[in-house]
Gaussian input, Z-matrix of N, CA and C with variables (Angstrom, degrees):
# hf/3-21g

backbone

0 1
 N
 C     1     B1
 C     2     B2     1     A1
 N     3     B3     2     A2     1     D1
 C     4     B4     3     A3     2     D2
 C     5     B5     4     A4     3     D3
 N     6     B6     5     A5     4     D4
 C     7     B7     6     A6     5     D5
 C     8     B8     7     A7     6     D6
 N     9     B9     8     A8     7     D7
 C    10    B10     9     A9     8     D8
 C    11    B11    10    A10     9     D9
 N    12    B12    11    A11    10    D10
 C    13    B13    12    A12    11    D11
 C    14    B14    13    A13    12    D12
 N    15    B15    14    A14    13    D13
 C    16    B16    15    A15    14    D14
 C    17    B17    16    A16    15    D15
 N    18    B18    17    A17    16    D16
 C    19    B19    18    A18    17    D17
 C    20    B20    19    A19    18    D18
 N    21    B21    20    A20    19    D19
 C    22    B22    21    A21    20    D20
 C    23    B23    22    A22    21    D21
 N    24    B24    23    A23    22    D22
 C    25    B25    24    A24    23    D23
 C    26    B26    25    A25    24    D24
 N    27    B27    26    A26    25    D25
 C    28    B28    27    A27    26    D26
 C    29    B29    28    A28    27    D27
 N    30    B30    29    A29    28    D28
 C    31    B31    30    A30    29    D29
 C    32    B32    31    A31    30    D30
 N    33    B33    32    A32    31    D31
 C    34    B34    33    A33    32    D32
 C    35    B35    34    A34    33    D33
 N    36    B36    35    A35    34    D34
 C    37    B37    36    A36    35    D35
 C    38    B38    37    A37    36    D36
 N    39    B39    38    A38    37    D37
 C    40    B40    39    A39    38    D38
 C    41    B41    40    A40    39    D39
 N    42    B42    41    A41    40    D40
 C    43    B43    42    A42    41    D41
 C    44    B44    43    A43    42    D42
 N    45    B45    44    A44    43    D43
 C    46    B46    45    A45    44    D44
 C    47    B47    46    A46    45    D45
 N    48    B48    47    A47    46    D46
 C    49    B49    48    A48    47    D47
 C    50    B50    49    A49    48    D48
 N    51    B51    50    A50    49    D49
 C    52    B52    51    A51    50    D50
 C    53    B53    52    A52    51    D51
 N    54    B54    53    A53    52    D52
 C    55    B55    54    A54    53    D53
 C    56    B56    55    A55    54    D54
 N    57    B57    56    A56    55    D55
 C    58    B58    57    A57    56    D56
 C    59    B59    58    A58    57    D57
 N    60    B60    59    A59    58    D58
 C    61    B61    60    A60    59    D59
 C    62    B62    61    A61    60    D60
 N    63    B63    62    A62    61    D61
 C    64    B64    63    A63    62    D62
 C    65    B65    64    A64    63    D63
 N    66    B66    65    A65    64    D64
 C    67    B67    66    A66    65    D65
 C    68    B68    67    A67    66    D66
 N    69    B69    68    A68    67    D67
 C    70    B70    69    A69    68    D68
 C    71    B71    70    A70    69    D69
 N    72    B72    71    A71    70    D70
 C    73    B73    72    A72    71    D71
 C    74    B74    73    A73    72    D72
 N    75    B75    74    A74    73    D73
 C    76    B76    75    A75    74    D74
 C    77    B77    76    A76    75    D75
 N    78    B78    77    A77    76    D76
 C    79    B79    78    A78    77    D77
 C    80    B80    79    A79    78    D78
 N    81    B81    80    A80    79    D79
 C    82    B82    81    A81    80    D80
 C    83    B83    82    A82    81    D81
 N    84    B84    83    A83    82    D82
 C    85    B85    84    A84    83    D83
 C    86    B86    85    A85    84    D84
 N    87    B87    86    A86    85    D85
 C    88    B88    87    A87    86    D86
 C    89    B89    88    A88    87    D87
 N    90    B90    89    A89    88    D88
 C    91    B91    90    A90    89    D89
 C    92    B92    91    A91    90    D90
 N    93    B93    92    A92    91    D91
 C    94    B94    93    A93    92    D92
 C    95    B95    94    A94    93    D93
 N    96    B96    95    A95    94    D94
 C    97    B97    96    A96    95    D95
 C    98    B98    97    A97    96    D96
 N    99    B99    98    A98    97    D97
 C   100   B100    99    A99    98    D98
 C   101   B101   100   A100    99    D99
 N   102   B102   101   A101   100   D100
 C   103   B103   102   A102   101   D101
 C   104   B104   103   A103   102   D102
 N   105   B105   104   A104   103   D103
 C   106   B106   105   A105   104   D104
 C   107   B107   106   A106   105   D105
 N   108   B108   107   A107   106   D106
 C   109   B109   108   A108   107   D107
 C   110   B110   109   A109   108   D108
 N   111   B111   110   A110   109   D109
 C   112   B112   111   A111   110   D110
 C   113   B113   112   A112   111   D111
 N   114   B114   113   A113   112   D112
 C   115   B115   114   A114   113   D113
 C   116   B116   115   A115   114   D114
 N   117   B117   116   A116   115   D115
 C   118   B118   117   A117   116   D116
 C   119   B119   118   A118   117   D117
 N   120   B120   119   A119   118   D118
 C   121   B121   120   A120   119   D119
 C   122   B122   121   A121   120   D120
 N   123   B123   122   A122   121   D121
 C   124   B124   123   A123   122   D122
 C   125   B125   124   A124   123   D123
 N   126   B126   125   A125   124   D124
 C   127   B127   126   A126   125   D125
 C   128   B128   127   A127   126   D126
 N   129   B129   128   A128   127   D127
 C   130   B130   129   A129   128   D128
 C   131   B131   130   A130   129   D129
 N   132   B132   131   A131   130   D130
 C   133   B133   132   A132   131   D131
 C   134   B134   133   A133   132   D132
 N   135   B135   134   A134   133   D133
 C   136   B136   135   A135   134   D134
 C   137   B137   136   A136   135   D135
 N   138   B138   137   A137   136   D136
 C   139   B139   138   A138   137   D137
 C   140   B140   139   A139   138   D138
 N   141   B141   140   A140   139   D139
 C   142   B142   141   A141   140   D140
 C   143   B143   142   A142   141   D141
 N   144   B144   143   A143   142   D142
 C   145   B145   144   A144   143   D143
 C   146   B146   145   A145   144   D144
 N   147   B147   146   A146   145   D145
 C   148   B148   147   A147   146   D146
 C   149   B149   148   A148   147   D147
 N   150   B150   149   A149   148   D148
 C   151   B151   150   A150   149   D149
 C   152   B152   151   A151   150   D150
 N   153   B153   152   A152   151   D151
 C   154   B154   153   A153   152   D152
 C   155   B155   154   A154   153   D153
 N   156   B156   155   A155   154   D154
 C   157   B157   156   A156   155   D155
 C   158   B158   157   A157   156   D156
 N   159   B159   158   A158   157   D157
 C   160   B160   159   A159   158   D158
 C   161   B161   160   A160   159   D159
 N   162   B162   161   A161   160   D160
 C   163   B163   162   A162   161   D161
 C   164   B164   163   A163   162   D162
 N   165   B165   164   A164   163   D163
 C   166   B166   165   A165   164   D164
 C   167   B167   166   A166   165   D165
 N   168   B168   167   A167   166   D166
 C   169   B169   168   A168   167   D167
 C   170   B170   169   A169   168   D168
 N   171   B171   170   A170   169   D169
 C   172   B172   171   A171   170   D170
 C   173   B173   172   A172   171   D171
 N   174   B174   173   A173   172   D172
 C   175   B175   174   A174   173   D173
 C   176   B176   175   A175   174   D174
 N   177   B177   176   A176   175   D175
 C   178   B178   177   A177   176   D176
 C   179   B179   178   A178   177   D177
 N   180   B180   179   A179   178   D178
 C   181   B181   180   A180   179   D179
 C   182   B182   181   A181   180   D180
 N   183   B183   182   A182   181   D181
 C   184   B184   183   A183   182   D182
 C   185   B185   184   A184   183   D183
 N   186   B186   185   A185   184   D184
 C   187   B187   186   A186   185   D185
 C   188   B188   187   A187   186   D186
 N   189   B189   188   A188   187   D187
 C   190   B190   189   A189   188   D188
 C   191   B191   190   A190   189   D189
 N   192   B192   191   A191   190   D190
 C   193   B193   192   A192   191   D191
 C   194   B194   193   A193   192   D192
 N   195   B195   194   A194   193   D193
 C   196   B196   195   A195   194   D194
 C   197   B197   196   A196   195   D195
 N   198   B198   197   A197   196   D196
 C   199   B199   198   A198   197   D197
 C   200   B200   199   A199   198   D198
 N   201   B201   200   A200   199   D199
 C   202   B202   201   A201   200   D200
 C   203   B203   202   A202   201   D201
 N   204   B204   203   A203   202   D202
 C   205   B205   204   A204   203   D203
 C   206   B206   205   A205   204   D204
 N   207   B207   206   A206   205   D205
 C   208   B208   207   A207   206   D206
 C   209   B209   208   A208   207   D207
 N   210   B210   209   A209   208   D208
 C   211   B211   210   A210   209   D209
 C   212   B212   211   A211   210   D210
 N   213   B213   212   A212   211   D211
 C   214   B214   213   A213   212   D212
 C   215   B215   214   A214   213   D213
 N   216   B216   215   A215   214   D214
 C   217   B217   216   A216   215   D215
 C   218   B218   217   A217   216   D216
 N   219   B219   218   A218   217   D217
 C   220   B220   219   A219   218   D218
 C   221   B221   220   A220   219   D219
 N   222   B222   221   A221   220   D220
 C   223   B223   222   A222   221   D221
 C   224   B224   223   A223   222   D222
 N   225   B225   224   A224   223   D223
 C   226   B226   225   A225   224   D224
 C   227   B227   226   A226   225   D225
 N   228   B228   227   A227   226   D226
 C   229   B229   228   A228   227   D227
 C   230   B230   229   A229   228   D228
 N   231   B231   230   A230   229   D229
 C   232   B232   231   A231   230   D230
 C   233   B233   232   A232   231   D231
 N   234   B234   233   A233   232   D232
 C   235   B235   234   A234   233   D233
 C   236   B236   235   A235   234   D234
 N   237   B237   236   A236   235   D235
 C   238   B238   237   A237   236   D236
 C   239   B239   238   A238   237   D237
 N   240   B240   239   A239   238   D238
 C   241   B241   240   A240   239   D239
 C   242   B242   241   A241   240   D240
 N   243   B243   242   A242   241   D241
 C   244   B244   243   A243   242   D242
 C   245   B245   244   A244   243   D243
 N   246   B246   245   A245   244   D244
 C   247   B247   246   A246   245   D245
 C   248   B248   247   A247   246   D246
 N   249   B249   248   A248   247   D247
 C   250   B250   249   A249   248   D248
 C   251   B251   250   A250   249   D249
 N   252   B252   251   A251   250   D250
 C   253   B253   252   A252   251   D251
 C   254   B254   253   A253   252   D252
 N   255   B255   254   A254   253   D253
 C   256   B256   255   A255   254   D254
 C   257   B257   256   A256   255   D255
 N   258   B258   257   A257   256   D256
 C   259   B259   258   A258   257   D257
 C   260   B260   259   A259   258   D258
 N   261   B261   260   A260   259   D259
 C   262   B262   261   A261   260   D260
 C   263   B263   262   A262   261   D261
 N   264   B264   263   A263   262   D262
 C   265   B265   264   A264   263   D263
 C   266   B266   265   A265   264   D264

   B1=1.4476
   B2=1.5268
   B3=1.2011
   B4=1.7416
   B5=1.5924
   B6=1.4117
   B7=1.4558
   B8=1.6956
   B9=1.4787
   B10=1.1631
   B11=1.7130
   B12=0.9375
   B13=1.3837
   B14=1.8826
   B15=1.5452
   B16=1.4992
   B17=1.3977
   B18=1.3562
   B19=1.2130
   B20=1.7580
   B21=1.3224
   B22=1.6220
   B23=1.6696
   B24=1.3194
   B25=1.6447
   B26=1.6519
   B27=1.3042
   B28=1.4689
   B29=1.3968
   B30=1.3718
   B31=1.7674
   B32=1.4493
   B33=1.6633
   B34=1.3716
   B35=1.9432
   B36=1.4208
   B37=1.4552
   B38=1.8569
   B39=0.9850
   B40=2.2272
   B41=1.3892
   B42=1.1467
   B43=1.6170
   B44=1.9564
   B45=1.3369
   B46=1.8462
   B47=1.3301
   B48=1.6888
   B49=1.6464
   B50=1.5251
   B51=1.4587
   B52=1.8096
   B53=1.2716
   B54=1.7874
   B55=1.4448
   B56=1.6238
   B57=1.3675
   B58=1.4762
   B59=1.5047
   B60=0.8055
   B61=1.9295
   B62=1.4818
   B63=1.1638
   B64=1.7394
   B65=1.6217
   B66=1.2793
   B67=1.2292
   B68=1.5202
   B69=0.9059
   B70=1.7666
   B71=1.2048
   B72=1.3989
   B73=1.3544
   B74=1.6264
   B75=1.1461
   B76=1.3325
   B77=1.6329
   B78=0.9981
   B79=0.9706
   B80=2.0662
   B81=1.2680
   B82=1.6194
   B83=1.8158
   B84=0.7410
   B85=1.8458
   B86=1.3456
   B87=1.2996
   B88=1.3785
   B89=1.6167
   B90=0.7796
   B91=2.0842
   B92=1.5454
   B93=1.3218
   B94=1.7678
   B95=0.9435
   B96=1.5073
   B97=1.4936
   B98=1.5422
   B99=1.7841
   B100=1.7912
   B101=1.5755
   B102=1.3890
   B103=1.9357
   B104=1.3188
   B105=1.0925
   B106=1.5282
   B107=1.8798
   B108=1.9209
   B109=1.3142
   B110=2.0380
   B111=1.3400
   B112=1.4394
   B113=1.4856
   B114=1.5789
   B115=1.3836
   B116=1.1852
   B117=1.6128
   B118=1.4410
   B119=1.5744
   B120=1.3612
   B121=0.5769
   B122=2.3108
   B123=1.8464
   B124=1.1718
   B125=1.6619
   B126=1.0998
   B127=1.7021
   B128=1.7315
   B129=1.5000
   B130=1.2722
   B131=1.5018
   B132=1.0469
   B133=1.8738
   B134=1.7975
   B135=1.1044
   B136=1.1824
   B137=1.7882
   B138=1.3953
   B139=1.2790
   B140=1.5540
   B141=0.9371
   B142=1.3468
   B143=1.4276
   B144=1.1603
   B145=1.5587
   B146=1.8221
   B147=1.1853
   B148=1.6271
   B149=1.2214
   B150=1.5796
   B151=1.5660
   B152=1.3616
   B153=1.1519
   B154=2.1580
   B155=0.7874
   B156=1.6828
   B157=1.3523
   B158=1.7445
   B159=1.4746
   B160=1.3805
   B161=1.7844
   B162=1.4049
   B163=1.2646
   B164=1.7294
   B165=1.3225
   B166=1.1625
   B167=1.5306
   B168=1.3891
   B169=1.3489
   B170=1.0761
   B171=1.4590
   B172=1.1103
   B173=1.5167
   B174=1.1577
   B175=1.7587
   B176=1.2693
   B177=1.2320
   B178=1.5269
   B179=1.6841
   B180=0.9309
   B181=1.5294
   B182=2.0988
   B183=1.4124
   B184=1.4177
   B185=1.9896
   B186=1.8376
   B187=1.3454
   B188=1.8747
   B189=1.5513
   B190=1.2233
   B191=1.9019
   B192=1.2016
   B193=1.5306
   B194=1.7210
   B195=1.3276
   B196=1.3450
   B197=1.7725
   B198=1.4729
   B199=1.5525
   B200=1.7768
   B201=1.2842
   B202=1.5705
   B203=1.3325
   B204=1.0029
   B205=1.8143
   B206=1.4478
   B207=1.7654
   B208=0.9804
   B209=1.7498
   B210=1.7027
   B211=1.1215
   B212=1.7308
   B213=1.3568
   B214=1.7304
   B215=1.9570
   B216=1.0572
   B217=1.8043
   B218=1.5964
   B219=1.8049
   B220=1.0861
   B221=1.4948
   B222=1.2335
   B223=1.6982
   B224=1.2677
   B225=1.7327
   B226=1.1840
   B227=1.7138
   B228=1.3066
   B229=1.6280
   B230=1.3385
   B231=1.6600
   B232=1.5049
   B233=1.5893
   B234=1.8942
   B235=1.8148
   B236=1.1085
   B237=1.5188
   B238=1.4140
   B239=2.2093
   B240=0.9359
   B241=1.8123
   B242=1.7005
   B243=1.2028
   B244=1.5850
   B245=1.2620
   B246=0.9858
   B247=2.1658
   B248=1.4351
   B249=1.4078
   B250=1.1656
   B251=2.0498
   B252=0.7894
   B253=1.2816
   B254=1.5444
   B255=1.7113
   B256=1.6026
   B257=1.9708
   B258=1.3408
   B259=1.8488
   B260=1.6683
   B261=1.7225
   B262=1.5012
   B263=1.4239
   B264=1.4058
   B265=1.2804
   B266=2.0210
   A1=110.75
   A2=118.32
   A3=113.27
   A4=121.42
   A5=105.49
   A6=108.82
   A7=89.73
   A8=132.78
   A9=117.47
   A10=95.75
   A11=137.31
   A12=148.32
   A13=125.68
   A14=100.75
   A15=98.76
   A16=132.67
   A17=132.32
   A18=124.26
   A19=96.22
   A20=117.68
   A21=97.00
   A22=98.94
   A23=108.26
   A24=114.82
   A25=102.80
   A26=127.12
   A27=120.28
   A28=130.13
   A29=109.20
   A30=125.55
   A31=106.40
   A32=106.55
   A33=130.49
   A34=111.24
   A35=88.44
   A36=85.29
   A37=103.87
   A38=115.86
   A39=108.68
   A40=85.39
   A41=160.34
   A42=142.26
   A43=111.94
   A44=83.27
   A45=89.03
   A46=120.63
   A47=112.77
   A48=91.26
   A49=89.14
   A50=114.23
   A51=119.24
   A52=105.71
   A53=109.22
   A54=110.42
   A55=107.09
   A56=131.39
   A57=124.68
   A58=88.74
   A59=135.39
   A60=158.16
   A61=114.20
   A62=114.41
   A63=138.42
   A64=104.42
   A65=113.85
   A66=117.48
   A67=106.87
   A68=155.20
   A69=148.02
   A70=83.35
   A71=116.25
   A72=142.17
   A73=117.62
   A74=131.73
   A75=130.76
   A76=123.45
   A77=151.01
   A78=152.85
   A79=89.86
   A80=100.81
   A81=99.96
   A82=88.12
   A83=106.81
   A84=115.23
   A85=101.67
   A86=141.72
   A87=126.07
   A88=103.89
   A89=115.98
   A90=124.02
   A91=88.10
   A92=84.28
   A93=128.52
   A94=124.66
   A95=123.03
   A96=144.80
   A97=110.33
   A98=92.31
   A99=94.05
   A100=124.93
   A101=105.00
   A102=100.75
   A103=90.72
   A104=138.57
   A105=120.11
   A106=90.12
   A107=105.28
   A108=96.84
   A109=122.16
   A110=103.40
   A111=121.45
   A112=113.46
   A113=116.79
   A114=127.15
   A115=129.50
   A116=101.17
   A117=105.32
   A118=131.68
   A119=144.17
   A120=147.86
   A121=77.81
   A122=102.42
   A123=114.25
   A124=143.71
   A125=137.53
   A126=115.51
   A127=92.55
   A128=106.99
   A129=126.80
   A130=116.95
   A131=124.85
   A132=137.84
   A133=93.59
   A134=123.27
   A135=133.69
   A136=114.68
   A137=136.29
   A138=131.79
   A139=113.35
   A140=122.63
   A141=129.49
   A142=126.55
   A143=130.05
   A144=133.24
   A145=114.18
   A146=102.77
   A147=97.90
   A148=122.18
   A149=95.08
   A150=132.27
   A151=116.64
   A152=119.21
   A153=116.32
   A154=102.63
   A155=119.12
   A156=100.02
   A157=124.39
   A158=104.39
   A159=107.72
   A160=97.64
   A161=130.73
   A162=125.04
   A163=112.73
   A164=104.82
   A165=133.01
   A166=100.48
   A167=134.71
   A168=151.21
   A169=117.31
   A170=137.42
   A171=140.97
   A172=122.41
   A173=125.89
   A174=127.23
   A175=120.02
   A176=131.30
   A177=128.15
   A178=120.56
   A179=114.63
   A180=97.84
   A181=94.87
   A182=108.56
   A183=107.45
   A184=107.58
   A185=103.79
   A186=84.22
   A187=96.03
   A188=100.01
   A189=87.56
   A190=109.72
   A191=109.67
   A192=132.27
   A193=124.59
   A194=108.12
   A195=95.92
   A196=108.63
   A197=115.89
   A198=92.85
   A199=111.69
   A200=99.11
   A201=114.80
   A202=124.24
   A203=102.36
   A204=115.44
   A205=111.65
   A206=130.80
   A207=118.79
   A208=80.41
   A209=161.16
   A210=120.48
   A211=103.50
   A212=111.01
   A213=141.62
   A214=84.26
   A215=94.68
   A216=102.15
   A217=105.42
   A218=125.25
   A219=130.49
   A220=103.08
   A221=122.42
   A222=125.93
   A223=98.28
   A224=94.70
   A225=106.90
   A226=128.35
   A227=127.14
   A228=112.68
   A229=95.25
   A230=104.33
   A231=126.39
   A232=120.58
   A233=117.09
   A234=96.17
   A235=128.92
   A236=150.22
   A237=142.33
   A238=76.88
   A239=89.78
   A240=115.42
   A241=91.61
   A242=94.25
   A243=105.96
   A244=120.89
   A245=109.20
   A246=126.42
   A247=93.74
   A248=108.30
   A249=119.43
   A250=104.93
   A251=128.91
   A252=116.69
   A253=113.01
   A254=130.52
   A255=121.41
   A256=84.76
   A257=95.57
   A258=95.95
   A259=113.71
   A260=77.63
   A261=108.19
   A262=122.97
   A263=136.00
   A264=108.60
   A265=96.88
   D1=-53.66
   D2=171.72
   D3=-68.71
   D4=-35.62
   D5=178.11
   D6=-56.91
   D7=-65.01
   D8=-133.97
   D9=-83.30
   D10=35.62
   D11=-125.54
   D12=-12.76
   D13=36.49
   D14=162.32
   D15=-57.93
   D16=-9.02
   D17=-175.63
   D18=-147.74
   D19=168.93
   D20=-178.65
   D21=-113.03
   D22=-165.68
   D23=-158.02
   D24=-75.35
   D25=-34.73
   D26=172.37
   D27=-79.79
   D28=-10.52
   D29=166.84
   D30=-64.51
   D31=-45.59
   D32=-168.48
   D33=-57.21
   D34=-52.21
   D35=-173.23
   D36=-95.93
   D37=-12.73
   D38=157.00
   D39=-68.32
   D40=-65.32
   D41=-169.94
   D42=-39.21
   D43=-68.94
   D44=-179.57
   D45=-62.43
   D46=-8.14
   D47=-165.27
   D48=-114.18
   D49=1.53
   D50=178.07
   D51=-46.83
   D52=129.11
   D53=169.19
   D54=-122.49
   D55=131.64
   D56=-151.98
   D57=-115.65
   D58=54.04
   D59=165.52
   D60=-177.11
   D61=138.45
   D62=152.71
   D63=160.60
   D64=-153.61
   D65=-140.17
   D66=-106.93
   D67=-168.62
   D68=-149.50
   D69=-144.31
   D70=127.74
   D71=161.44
   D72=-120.43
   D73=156.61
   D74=175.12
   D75=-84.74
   D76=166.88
   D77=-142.85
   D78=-141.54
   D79=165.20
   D80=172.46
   D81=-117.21
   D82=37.91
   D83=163.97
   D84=-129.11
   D85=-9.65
   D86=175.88
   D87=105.13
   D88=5.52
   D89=-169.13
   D90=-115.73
   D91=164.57
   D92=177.08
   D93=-119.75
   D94=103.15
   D95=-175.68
   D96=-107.25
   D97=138.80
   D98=155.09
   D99=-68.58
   D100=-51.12
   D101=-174.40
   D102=-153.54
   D103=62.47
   D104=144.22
   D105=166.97
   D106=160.69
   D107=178.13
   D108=-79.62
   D109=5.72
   D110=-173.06
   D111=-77.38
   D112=-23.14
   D113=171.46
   D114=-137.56
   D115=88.24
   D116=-174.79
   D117=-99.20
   D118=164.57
   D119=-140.36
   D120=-88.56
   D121=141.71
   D122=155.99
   D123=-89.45
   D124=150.12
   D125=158.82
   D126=-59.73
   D127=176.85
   D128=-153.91
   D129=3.30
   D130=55.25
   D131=171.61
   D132=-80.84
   D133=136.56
   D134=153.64
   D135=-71.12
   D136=109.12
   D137=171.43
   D138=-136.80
   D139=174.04
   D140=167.65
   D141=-135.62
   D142=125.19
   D143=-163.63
   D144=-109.07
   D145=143.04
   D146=176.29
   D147=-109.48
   D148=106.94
   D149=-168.78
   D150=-100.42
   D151=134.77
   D152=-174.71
   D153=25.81
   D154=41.87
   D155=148.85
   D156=99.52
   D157=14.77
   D158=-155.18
   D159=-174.34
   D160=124.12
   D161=-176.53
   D162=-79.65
   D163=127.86
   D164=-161.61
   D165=-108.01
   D166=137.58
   D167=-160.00
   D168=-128.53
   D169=139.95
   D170=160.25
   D171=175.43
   D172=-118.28
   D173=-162.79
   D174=-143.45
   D175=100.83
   D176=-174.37
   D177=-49.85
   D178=141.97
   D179=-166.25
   D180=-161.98
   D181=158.43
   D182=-163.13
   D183=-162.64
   D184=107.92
   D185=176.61
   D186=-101.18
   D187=-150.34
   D188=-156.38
   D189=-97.30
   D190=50.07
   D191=158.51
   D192=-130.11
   D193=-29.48
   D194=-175.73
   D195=-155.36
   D196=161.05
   D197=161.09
   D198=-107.85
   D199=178.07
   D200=-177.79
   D201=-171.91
   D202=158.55
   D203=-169.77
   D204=-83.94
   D205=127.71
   D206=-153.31
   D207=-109.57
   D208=104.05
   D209=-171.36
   D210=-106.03
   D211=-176.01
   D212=-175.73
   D213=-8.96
   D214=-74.41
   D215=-148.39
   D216=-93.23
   D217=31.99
   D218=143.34
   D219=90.42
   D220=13.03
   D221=170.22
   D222=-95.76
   D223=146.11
   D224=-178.57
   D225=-114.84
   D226=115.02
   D227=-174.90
   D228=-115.42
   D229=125.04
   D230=137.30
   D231=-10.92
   D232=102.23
   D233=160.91
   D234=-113.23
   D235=130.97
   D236=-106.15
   D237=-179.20
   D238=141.73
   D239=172.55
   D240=-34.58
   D241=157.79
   D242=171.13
   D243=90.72
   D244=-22.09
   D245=-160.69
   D246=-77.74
   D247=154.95
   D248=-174.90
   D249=-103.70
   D250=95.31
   D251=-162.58
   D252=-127.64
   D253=139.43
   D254=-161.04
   D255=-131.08
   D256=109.23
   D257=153.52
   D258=-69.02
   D259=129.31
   D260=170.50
   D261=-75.63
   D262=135.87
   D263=-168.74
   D264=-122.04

C-alpha cells in the first residue's frame, strides 16, 4: 500500500502502531481514545468494555453530555477515562 503510493507515510505508521485494546483516555477535543489523539473512539463503533469482571459488548453511542455503551440487550453503561475497553472489528 505505501510502496504503491495508496496511502502516505503517516497513515502508514497510525495503521502499524494501532492497538484495538487499552484504556480510555480523553482527548482535548472532547473524545475518547485508546493511545493516541489519531484514533478515537466513534458513535456506532462496535467495542467491548471490562465490566464485573467479564467483557461486556455493545455500541458506542453519545448524547449531548456524555458518551456510553449501548450493549446486545439495550443496557446502558457510562464511558469515562480509565475503562478498559477492546474495538470490535
Amino acid at each position: 500500500m505505501l510502496d504503491a503510493g495508496e496511502i502516505s507515510k503517516s497513515q502508514f505508521k497510525k495503521l502499524v502502531n494501532y492497538e484495538p485494546e487499552g484504556i480510555l483516555k480523553p482527548t482535548s477535543h472532547g473524545y475518547l481514545t485508546i493511545n493516541c489523539e489519531a484514533s478515537c473512539l466513534l458513535k456506532n463503533s462496535r467495542v467491548a468494555i471490562f465490566f464485573n469482571g467479564k467483557w461486556l459488548s455493545g455500541i458506542v453511542a453519545r448524547d449531548e453530555r456524555e458518551w456510553y455503551l449501548e450493549d446486545d440487550g439495550g443496557n446502558i453503561v457510562g464511558l469515562c477515562p480509565g475503562i478498559r475497553v477492546r474495538v470490535l472489528l
